[in-house]
N, C-alpha and C positions, 0 to 999 in steps of 0.2 A: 504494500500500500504506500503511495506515494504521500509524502507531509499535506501535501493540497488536497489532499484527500480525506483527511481527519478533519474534525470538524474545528471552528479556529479557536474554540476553550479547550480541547484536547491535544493542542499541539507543543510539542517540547518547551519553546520557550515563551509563549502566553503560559503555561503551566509554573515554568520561572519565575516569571513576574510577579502569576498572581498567590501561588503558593509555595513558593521558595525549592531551593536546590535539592532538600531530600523527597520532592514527590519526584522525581527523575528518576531514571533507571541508570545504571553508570554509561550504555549506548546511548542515552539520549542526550545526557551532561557532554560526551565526547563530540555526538554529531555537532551541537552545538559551535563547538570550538571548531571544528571543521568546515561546518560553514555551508557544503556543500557537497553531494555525494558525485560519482560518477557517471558517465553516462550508461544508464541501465541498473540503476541503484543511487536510491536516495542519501542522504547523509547517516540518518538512523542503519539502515543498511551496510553500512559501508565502516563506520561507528562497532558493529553488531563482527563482522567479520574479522579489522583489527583487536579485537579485544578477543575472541579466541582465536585468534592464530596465533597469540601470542600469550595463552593460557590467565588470560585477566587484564584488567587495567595495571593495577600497581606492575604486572610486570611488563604491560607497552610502555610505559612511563619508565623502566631501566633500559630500553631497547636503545642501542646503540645508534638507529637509525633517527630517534626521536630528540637526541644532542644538538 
């Protein structure tokens, strides 16, 4: 499902706004910061995939690649 596809009080960072950082899931805190996904994948998506390739957040955040 694409973010334009949720409805706009269900979307990551209206959710932000209105009730802060822990109603987030850690793919949705990330896509955030990302800003944007790929083509053929949204930010949450793409969020969702970096974080188990890399068996969690705390460990994409030691990832050499993220220096």
């Amino acid at each position: 499902m694409r973010i334009r596809d949720i409805p706009e009080g269900d979307r990551p960072r209206e959710r932000l706004l209105n009730r802060g950082a822990e109603s987030l899931s850690d793919r949705e805190l990330l896509a955030l910061l990302l800003g944007a996904g790929v083509a053929g994948q949204d930010a949450v998506e793409l969020a969702g995939r970096l974080i188990a390739r890399h068996g969690g957040l705390y460990e994409l955040s030691r990832s050499p690649h993220m220096s």
